[in-house]
C-alpha positions, 0 to 999 in steps of 0.5 A: 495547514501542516497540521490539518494535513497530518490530521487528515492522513491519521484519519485515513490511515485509521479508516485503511487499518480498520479494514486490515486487522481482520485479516492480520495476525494477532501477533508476528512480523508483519512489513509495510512496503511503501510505507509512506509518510508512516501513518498507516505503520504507526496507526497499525502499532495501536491497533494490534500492539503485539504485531512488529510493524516493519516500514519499507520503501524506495524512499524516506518521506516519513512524518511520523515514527522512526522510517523505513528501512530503504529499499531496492528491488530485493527485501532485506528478509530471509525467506518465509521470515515474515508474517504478513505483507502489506502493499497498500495503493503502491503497485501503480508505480514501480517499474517492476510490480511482478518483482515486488510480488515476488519478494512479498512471496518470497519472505512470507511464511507458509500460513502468511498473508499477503495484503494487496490493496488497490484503486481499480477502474471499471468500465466507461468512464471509470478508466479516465476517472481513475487517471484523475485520481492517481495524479490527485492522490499521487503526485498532485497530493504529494507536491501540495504537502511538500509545499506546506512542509508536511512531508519531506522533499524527495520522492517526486519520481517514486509517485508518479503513476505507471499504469492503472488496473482494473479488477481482472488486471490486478488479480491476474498480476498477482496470480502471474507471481503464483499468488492465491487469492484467499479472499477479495474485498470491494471496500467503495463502490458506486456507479460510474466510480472507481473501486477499493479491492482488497486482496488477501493473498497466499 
């Protein structure tokens, strides 16, 4: 079971950066904050392998490549030293995602991207909808992982989800922190379904 579970985060993980390297460039800085199990850092290292991947997050859960640097709430870059942020799927759980926007701001350098990635709901139903995927993708999926030895214990509170947004909250969270949106993706849609966005930021 463990290693069909690693097989399936690879999986995402090359579907996730296969929308990123687009909007990355060719070679740089780039940090992965709330990296997570790893998979997205390493699978970004093959696809663009001049970019320095950093990892960061509140906790260390990684599986595969060497972990995150452990942070708290202040990145531990100089400003403008890094060229692209990378915030996938993480901004439902902090207590402060503004502060998290503004560091990523903060160390990115003039020309650098800013890359938020986000489930959002609709209307209707898609609101409750959402709710069950956050449970399902959070904490749900981190537990039964855990339980199969597929990830390592310890982060059971940094997953559990704060708030959900929909697209207009999302894009006004960010334009809070004096981020502009560049470009802005829908990457699933359906009626009644929840959405993939990706923002690029500057």
């Amino acid at each position: 079971m463990k290693s069909v579970i690693d097989n399936l985060m690879r999986r995402r993980a090359d579907d996730l950066v296969a929308n990123l390297v687009q909007h990355l460039p060719a070679s740089g800085i780039v940090v992965d904050i709330g990296s997570g199990t790893g998979h997205n850092a390493a699978t970004l290292r093959q696809q663009i392998p001049a970019l320095t991947c950093i990892e960061c997050d509140i906790a260390d859960f990684h599986v595969v490549g060497s972990g995150p640097i452990v942070i708290g709430d202040i990145l531990p870059f100089q400003g403008g030293s890094v060229d692209a942020c990378l915030l996938q799927f993480i901004l439902q759980y902090p207590s402060n995602p503004q502060g998290i926007l503004r560091e990523a701001r903060r160390v990115t350098s003039a020309g650098g991207v800013i890359i938020v990635r986000q489930t959002v709901h609709g209307h209707g139903l898609s609101k409750m909808a959402l709710a069950v995927h956050e449970l399902a993708w959070g904490p749900l999926a981190y537990e039964f992982s855990r339980l199969f030895a597929a990830v390592p214990a310890g982060a059971s509170t940094y997953l559990r989800p704060r708030r959900l947004f929909s697209q207009t909250s999302l894009l006004s969270l960010c334009e809070a922190t004096g981020l502009h949106c560049r470009s802005m993706s829908v990457l699933q849609n359906g009626p009644g379904t929840c959405d993939d966005v990706l923002l690029v930021l500057e």
